[in-house]
C-alpha positions in Angstrom: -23.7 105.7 56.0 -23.5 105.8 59.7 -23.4 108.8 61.7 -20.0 109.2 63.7 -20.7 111.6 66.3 -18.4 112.7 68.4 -19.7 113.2 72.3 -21.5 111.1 74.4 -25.1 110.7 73.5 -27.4 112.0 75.9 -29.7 114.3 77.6 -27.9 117.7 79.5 -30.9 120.5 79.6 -27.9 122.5 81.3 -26.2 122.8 77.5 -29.8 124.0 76.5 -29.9 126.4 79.5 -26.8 127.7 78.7 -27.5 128.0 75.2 -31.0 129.8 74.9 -30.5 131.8 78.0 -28.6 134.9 75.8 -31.4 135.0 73.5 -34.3 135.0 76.2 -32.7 137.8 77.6 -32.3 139.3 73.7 -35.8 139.1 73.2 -36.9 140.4 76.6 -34.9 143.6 76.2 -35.8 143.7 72.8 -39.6 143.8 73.2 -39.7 145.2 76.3 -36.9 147.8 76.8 -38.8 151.0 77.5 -40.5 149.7 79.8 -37.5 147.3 81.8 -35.3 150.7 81.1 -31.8 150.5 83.2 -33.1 147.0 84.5 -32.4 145.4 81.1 -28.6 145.4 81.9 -28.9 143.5 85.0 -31.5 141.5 83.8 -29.0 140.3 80.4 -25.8 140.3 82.6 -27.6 138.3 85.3 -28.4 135.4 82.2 -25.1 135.6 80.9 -23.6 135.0 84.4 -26.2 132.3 84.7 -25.2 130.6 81.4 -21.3 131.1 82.5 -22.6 128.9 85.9 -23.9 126.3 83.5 -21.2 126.1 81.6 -18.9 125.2 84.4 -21.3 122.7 85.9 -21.0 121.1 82.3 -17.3 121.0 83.4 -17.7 117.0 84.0 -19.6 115.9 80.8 -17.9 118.1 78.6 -14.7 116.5 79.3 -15.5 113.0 80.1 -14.5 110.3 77.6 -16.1 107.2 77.1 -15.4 104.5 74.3 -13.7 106.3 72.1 -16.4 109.6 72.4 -15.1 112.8 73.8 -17.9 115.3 75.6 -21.1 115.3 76.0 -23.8 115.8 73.0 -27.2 117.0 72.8 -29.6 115.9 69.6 -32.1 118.5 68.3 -33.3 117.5 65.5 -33.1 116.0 62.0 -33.9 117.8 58.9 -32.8 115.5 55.8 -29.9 112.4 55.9 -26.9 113.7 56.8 -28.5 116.8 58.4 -28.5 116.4 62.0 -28.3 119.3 64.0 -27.4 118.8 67.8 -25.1 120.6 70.4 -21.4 119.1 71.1 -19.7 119.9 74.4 -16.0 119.2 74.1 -13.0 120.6 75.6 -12.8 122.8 72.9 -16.3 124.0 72.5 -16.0 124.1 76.5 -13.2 126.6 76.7 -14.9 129.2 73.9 -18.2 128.1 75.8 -16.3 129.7 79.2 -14.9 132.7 77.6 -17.9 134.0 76.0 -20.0 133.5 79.3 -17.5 134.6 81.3 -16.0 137.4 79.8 -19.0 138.4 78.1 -21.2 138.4 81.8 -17.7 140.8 82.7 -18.1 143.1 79.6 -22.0 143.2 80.3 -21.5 144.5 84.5 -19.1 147.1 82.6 -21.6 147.9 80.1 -24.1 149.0 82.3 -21.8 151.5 84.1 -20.7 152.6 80.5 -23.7 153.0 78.4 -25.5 155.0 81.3 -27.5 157.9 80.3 -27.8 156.3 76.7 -31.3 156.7 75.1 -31.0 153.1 73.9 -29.7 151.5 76.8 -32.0 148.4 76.6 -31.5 148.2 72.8 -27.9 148.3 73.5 -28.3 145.0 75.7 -30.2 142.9 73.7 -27.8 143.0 70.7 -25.3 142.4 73.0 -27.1 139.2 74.5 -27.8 138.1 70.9 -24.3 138.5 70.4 -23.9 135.9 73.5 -25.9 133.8 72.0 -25.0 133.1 68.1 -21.5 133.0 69.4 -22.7 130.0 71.3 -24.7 128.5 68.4 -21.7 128.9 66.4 -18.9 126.9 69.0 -21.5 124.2 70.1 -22.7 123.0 66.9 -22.1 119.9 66.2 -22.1 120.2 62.4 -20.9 122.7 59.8 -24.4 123.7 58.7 -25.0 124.7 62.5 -21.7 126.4 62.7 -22.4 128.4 59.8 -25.6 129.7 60.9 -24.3 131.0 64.1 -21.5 132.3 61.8 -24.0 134.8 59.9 -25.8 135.2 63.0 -22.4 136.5 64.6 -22.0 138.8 61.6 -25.6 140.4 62.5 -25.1 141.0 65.8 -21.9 142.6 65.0 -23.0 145.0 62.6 -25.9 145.6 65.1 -22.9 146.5 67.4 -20.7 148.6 65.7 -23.2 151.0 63.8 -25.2 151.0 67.3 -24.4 154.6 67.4 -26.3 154.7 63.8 -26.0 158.6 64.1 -22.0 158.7 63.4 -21.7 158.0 59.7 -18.7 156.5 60.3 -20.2 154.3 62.4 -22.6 153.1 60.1 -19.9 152.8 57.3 -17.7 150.2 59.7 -21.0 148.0 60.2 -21.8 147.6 57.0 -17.7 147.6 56.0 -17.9 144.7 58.5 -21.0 143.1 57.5 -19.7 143.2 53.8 -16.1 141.5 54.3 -17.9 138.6 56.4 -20.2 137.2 54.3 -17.8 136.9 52.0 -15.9 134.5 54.2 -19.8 132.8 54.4 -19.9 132.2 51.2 -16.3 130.6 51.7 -17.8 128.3 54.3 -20.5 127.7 52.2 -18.9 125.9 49.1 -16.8 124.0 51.9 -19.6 122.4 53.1 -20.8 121.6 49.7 -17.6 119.8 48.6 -17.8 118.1 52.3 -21.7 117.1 51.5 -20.7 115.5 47.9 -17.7 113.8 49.7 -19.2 112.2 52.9 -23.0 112.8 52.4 -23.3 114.7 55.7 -22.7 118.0 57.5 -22.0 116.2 61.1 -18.1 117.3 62.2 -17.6 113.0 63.1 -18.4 112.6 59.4 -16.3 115.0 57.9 -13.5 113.8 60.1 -14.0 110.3 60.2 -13.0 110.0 56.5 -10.1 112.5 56.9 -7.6 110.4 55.6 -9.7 109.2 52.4 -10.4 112.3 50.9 -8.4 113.4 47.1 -5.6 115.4 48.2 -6.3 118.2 46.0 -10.6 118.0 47.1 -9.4 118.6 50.9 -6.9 121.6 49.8 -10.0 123.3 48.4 -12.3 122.5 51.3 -9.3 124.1 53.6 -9.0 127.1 51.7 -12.5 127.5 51.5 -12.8 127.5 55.4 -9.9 129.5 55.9 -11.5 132.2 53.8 -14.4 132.5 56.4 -11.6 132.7 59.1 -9.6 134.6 57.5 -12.5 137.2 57.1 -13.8 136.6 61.1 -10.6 137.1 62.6 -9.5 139.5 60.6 -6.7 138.3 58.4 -4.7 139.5 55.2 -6.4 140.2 53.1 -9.6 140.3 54.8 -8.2 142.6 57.8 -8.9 146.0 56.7 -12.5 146.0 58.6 -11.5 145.4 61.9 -9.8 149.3 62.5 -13.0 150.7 61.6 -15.1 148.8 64.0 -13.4 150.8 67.1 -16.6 153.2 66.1 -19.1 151.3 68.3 -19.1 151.2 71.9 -15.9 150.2 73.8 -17.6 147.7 75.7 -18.6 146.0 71.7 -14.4 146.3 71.5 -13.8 144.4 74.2 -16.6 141.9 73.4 -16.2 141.2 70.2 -12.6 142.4 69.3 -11.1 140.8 72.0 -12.5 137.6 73.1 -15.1 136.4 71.5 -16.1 136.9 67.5 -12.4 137.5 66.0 -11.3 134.3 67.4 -13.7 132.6 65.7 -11.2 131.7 62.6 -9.1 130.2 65.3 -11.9 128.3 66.7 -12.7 126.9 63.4 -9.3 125.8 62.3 -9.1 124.0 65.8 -12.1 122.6 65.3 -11.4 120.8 61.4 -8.0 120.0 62.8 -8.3 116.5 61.5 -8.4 117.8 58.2 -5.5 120.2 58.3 -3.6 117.7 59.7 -3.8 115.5 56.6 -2.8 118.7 54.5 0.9 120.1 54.7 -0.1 123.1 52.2 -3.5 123.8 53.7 -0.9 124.0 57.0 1.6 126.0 55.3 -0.9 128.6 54.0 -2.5 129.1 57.2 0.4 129.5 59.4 2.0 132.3 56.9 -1.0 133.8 56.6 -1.1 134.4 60.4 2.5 135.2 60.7 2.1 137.7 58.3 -1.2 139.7 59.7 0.9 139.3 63.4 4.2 141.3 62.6 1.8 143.7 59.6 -0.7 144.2 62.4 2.0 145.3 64.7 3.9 147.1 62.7 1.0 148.9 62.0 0.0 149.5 65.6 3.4 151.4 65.7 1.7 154.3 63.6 -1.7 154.5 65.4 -2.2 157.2 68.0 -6.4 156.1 68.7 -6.0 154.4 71.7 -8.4 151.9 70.8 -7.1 151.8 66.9 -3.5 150.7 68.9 -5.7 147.8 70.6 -7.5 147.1 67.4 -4.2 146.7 65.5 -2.7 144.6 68.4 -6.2 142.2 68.4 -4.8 141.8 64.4 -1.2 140.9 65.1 -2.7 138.4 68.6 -5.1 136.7 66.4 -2.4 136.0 63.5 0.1 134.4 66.6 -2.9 132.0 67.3 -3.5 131.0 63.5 -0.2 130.6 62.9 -0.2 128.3 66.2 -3.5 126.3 64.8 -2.4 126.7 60.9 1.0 124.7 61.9 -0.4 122.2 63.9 0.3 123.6 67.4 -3.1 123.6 68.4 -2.9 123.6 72.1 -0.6 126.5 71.9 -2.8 128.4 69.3 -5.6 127.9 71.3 -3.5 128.7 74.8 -3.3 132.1 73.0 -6.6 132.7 72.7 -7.6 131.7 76.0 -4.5 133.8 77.7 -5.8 136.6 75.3 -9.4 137.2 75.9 -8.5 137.9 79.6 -5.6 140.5 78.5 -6.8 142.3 75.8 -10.4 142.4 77.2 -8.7 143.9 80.4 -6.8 146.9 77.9 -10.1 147.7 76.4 -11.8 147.9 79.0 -9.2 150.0 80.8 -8.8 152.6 77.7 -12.7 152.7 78.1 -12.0 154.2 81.7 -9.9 156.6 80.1 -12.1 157.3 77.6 -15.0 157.8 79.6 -13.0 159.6 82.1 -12.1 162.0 79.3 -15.3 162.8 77.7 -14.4 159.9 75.0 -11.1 161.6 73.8 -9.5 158.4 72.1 -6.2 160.5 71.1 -2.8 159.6 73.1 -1.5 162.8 72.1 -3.8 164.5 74.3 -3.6 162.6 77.5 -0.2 162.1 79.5 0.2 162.3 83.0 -2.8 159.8 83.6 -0.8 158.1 86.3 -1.9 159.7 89.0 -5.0 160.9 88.2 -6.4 157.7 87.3 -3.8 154.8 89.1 -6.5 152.0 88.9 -6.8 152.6 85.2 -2.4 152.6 85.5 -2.5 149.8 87.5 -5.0 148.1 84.9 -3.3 149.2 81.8 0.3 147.8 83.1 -0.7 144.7 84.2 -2.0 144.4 80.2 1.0 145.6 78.4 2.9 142.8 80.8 1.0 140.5 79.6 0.8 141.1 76.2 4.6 141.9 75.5 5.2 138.7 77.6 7.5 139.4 80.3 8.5 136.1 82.0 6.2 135.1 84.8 4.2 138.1 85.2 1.6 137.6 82.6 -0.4 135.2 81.2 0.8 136.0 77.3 4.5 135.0 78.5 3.2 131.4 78.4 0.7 131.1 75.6 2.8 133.1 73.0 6.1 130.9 73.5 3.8 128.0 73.1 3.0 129.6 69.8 6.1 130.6 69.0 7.9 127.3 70.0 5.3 125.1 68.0 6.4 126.6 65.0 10.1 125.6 65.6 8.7 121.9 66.3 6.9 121.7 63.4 9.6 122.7 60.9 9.2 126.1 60.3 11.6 128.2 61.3 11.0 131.5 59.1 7.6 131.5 61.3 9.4 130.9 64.6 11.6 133.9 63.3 8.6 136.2 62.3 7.1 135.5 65.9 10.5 136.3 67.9 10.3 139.7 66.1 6.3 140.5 66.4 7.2 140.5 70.1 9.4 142.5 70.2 7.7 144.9 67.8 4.5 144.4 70.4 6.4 145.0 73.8 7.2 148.4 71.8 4.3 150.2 70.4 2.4 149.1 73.6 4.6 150.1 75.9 4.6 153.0 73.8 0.8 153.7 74.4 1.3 153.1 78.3 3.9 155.9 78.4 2.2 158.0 76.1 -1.1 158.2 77.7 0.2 157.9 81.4 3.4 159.4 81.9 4.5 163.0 81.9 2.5 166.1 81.9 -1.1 166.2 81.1 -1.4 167.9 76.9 -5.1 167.6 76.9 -5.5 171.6 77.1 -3.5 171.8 73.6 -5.0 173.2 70.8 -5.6 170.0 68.9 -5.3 172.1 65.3 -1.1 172.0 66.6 -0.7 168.7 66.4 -2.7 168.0 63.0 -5.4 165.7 64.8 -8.8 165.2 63.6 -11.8 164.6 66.1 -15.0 164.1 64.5 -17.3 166.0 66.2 -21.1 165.3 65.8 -22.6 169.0 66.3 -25.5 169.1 68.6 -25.3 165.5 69.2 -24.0 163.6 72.3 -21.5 161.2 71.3 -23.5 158.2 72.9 -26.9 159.4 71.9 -27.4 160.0 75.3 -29.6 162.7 77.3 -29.8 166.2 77.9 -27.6 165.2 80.9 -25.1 163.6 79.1 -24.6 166.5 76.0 -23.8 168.7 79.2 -21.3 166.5 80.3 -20.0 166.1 76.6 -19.8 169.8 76.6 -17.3 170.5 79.6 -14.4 170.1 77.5 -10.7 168.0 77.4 -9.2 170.4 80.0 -8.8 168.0 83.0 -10.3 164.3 84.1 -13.2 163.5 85.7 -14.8 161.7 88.7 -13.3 158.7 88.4 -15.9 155.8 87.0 -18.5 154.4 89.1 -17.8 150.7 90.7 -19.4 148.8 88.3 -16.8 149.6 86.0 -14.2 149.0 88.2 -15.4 146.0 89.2 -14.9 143.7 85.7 -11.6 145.2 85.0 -10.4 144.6 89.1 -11.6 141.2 88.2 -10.0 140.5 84.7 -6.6 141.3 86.6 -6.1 138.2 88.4 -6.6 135.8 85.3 -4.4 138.2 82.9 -1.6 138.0 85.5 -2.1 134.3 86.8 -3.8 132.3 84.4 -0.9 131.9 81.9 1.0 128.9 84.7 -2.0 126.7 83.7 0.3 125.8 80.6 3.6 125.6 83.1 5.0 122.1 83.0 5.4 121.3 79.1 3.4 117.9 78.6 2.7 117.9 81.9 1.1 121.0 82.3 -3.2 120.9 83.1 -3.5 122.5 79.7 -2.0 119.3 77.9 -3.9 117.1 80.0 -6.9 118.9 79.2 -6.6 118.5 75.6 -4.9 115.4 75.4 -7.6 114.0 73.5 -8.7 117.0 71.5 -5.7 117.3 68.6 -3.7 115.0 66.9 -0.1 114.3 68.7 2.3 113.5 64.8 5.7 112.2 66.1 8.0 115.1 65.6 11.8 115.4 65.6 13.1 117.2 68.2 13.3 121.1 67.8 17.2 122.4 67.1 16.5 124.9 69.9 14.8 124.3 73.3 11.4 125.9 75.0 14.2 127.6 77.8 16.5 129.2 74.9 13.2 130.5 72.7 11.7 131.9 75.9 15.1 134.0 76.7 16.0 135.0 72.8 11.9 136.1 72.7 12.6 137.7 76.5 15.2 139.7 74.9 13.6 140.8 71.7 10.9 142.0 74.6 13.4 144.5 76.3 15.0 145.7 73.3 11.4 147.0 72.1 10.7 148.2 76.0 13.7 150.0 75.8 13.4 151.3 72.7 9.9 152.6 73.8 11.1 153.9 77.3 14.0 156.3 75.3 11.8 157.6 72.7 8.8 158.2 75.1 9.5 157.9 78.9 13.0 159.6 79.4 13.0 163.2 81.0 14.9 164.3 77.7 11.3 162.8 75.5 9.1 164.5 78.2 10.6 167.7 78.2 9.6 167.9 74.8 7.1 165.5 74.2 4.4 167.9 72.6 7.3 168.8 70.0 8.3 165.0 69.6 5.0 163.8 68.8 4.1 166.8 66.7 7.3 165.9 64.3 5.9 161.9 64.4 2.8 163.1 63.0 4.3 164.7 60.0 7.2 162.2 59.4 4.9 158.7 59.9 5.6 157.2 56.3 2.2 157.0 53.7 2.8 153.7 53.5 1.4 153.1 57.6 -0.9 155.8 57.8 -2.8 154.9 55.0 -2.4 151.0 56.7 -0.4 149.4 53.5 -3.1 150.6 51.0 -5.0 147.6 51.6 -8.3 149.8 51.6 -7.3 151.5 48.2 -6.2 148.2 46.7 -9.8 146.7 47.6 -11.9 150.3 47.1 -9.9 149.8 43.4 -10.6 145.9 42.4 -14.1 145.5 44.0 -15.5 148.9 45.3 -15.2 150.7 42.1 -15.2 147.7 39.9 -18.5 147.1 41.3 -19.3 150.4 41.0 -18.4 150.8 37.4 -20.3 147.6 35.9 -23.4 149.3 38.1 -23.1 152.3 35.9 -22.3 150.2 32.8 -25.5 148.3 33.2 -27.7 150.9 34.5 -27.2 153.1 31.5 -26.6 150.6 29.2 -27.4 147.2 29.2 -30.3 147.6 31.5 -32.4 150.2 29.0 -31.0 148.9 25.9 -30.6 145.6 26.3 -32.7 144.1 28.8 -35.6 147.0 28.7 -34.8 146.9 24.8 -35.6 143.5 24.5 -39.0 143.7 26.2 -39.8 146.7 24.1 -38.7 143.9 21.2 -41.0 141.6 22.2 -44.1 143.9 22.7 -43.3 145.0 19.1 -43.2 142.2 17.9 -46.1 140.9 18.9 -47.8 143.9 17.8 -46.7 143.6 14.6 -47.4 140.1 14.1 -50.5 140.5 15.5 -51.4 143.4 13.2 -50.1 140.6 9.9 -52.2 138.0 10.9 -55.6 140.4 11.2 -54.6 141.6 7.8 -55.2 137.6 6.7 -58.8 138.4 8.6 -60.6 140.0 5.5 -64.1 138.0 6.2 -64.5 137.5 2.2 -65.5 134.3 1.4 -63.2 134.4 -1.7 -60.1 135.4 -0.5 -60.1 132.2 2.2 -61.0 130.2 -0.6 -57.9 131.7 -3.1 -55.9 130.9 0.0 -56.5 127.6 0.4 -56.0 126.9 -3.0 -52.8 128.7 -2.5 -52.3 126.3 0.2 -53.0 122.7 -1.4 -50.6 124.2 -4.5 -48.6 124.5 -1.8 -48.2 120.9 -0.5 -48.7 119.8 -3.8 -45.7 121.3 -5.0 -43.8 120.2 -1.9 -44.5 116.5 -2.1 -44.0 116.3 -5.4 -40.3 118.4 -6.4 -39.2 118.4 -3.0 -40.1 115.3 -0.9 -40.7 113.2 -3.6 -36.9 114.0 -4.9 -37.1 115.2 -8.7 -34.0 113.8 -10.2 -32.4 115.2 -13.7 
């Protein structure tokens, strides 16, 4: 068969630069952190920011298009036929390439500022640059096989990341929750590429896609639904969601990394990526883009009953990611993928400004104990607002204005109104429970010096133990209590998220202009373009009915939480909320209990069943069994051993009687 690949053949030692740069700096942090100490975090943010630089000087190749061959791509070497593992440089690959240089080199400058003071400060880098870099093994591949193995690596590093505080138990629990719930989607990934090997012969992504069109209907339904089950489990979709909550245990720098650009948008990388298959699949299409319209309104819904600043975030990450897999899942790629790109500026922004709160408040996560923030902390304000803009998607002012009516208005195009419904109401659901956080946590009078037993909130408290495993220095600081906010965070904090504000505000007008906006030129060659009817409702009348959804869930917000009337009795107000929250959100739609039911305890109950019983009965029993018996038989045949010189003779006249016999009733067939 001959190889399609897709990218111009060719040398670029940049894409190698840029690729094993994250893991030079993994390993040098790794093997020599206690002796780099604080240096490691420049050392792994300056690599990042150098891959990020490499990345945009492979602006040229990576988009370039010649005979038929789009971006630039890299050979490595060859295993067996059909196994060809190189590096591809695409548009696609190039914009994930950019965000998780970028806005990871961002995250890292924050980082250092953050994790200050932290006993494993170096350790805390180098998972974070091996993070870097199996996220970029897993978008530049340019085969499955490559793809899946930065997929598992991604899943290391992130269980790494979360349970890096190893000491919290529930931090070690939400690693290996997460862990768990992602290799199951590898395994998905897994039998895809075996149906795609005993289809096409090869693992290369030209292969696969070359012979879109040829494959059994029913064969390419099953090698969709086996992909979608590892991005369903990576970005955190129903069913495979419930893992994503927990992991706001690890360091809010590891939230913003991986939660907000980078490893949850995975899923949506990967649908983008095989769009020539769902393309030639309605169902696969149908299942996708329900799928993510149902984990974006459940996830916001359910970041209406959270009061962990970061749990609100983590729920809105959920509900984001489902607007871009509905986007990819219907065949509105560039918009799908126009929300993630619009996304990992914004939401990285919000994490990284609740991680000046947090910081600011001696990592008090609880809403109901801030208020008042505004004005003594105005760049975190300042930060925070231009976020919930651009989340909630007020017109103009935000970069998720553009992206999610791109979304929302591709799933009107492509026929499927329920979904262009479900997406007009998400919005407005999101422009509420965030705006909700924002006046919550900035607005009115300061409740941190409340007795936290009033309002029925739990904090975790790890006696004796800083809560970043950090020094003598650091358990002081733990120690001086909620009562008021400190000295505001040091510059390099300030610096990522100051930065982070221009592309969440501006960014989004890269997609103004319809089909003749730079974002449709820039993929113009990426996705298919099917000839599509023209949508019973414009772009202009989606973006006002969406606009207004928006201000009914700001207003909404505003009189339940910003009035004088709320604020006068706010500690009252939220008290009541706590009590009258319905089961069926705080305990997140009994997703965890429906799973801890069907595989937890299952699994748990056949451990028991063979460990008492069929392990010492049966499979014990039977080796006990077979020792017996050869005992036994052993102990027959020396019985036969009498050394007599007449008893071996009686037994071999025994023996010829025998045959004698034998031959002559039996074989030789004695008739009557």
């Amino acid at each position: 068969m001959t190889h399609h690949v897709m990218g111009v053949d060719g040398s670029y030692p940049l894409l190698l630069v840029l690729w094993l740069l994250p893991l030079a700096g993994a390993i040098l942090a790794w093997a020599f952190g206690p002796q780099l100490k604080t240096a490691a975090g420049w050392i792994c943010s300056a690599l990042v920011g150098i891959s990020f630089i490499c990345a945009v000087a492979m602006w040229g190749p990576g988009t370039q298009s010649v005979s038929g061959a789009l971006g630039a791509h890299q050979a490595l070497f060859s295993w067996l036929p059909g196994f060809d593992f190189g590096l591809l440089m695409d548009p696609l690959s190039l914009l994930w390439t950019l965000i998780i240089t970028g806005v990871g080199f961002l995250i890292h400058l924050y980082s250092i500022g953050y994790m200050d003071g932290d006993r494993a400060f170096a350790r805390f880098f180098a998972y974070m640059n091996f993070f870097v870099f199996a996220m970029l093994t897993l978008v530049l591949s340019d085969n499955f096989v490559g793809l899946l193995v930065g997929w598992g690596l991604v899943g290391l590093a992130s269980y790494f990341l979360i349970g890096f505080w190893f000491f919290k138990p529930s931090a070690v629990a939400a690693a290996r929750k997460a862990f768990v719930i992602n290799v199951a989607g590898d395994v998905g990934i897994m039998f895809a590429i075996f149906m795609i090997v005993a289809s096409v012969h090869s693992t290369a992504f030209g292969d696969a896609f070359a012979f879109a069109g040829s494959y059994n209907s029913g064969w390419l339904l099953a090698i969709c639904v086996c992909l979608f089950i590892g991005a369903a489990a990576k970005s955190a979709q129903i069913p495979l969601h419930t893992w994503l909550p927990d992991a706001m245990e690890g360091p809010t720098p590891v939230s913003a990394l991986i939660h907000a650009a980078t490893m949850v948008t995975a899923g949506v990388y990967l649908v983008a990526r095989c769009a020539p298959l769902w393309s030639q699949n309605h169902d696969a299409q149908m299942l996708v883009g329900t799928i993510g319209a149902l984990t974006a309104i459940a996830g916001a819904i359910l970041g209406c009953a959270q009061w962990d600043i970061k749990r609100i975030l983590a729920y809105s990450t959920m509900s984001q990611i489902g607007y871009m897999i509905m986007g990819v899942g219907v065949g509105a790629y560039e918009g799908g993928v126009a929300h993630f790109f619009t996304h990992a500026f914004f939401k990285a922004q919000l994490f990284l400004g609740s991680g000046l709160i947090i910081h600011a408040l001696n990592n008090e996560q609880d809403v109901r104990r801030m208020g008042g923030l505004m004005k003594k902390m105005p760049f975190a304000f300042i930060a925070m607002l231009t976020g919930v803009i651009a989340i909630s998607g007020i017109p103009f002012l935000g970069a998720g204005f553009f992206s999610k009516d791109l979304v929302i208005q591709g799933a009107l195009e492509h026929g499927h109104p329920y979904l262009y419904a479900v997406g007009i109401i998400t919005a407005g659901i999101t422009a509420y429970y965030m705006c909700r956080l924002l006046f919550v946590t900035f607005f009115g009078s300061y409740r941190g010096d409340v007795d936290p037993s009033e309002l029925g909130i739990r904090h975790p408290e790890l006696a004796g133990t800083p809560a970043h495993g950090a020094d003598q220095a650091e358990a002081e600081h733990e120690g001086s209590g909620h009562g008021q906010a400190h000295h505001a965070p040091a510059w390099i904090m300030n610096v990522p998220v100051a930065i982070l504000i221009v592309p969440t505000v501006l960014i989004g007008w890269l997609m103004f202009g319809g089909d003749n906006s730079p974002w449709a030129h820039f993929f113009a060659q990426q996705f298919p373009h099917p000839q599509l009817s023209p949508a019973p409702i414009g772009e202009g009348v989606t973006g006002l009915i969406t606009f207004g959804a928006v201000l009914v869930g700001i207003a909404v917000a505003w009189w339940r939480y910003a009035t004088a009337s709320a604020q006068s009795r706010a500690v009252e107000r939220l008290r009541g909320e706590s009590i009258r929250m319905p089961g069926i959100l705080t305990h997140a739609y009994y997703f965890d209990l429906a799973l801890d039911l069907l595989f937890v305890r299952t699994s748990q109950l056949f451990g028991t069943i063979f460990g008492r019983f069929f392990d010492p009965q049966i499979i014990d029993g039977a080796v006990r069994e077979s020792a017996f018996s050869a005992q036994w038989l052993g102990t027959l045949v020396r019985s036969f051993q009498t050394g007599l010189l007449r008893a071996y003779a009686l037994l071999l006249v025994v023996g010829v009687a025998a045959f004698m016999i034998y031959y002559a009733v039996i074989a030789g067939g004695v008739h009557p």
